[in-house]
C-alpha positions as CSV (number, residue, x, y, z in Angstrom):
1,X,17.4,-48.0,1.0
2,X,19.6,-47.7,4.0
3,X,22.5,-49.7,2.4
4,X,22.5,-46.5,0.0
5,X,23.0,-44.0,2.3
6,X,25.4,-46.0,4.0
7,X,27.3,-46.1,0.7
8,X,26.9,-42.3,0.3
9,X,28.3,-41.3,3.4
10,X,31.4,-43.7,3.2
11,X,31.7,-41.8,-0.3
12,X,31.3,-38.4,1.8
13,X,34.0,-39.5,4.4
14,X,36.2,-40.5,1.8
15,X,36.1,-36.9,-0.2
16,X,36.7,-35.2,3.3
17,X,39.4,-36.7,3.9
18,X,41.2,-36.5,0.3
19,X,39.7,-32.9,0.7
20,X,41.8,-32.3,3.6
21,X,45.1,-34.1,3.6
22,X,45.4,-35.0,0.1
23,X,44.6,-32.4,-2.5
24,X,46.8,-29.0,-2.3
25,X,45.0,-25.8,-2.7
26,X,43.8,-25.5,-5.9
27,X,41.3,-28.8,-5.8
28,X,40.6,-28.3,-2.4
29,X,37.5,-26.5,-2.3
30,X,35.8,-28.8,-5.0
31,X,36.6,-32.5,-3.2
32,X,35.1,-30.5,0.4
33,X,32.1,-29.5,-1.5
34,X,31.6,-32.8,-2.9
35,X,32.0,-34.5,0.4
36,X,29.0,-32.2,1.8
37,X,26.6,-32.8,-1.3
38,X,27.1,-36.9,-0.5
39,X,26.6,-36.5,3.0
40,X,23.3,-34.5,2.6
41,X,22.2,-37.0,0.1
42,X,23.1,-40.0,2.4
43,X,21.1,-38.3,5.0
44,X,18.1,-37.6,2.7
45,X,18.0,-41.1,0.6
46,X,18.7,-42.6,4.4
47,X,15.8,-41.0,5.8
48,X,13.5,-42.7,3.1
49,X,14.6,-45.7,4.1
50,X,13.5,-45.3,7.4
51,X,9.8,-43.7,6.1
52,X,9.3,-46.6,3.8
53,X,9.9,-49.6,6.3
């Protein structure tokens, strides 16, 4: 269960950073938002992991 919320918040760092020196201005917005919803869920599907052990 931890492995997945590893995976989720490498997926998160890896939409902040296209979200911020990749995209231009019109995609922006949607890549930064997506970066947020993967880190929440990394952090909530991590946190199982830890309640289930």
């Amino acid at each position: 269960m931890a492995n997945v919320g590893l995976i989720l918040l490498c997926f998160a760092f890896v939409f902040a950073v296209i979200a911020a020196c990749i995209m231009t201005a019109q995609g922006r917005w949607h890549f930064g938002w997506a970066a947020i919803a993967f880190w929440i869920a990394s952090e909530l599907i991590g946190g199982l992991g830890r309640v289930f052990h």
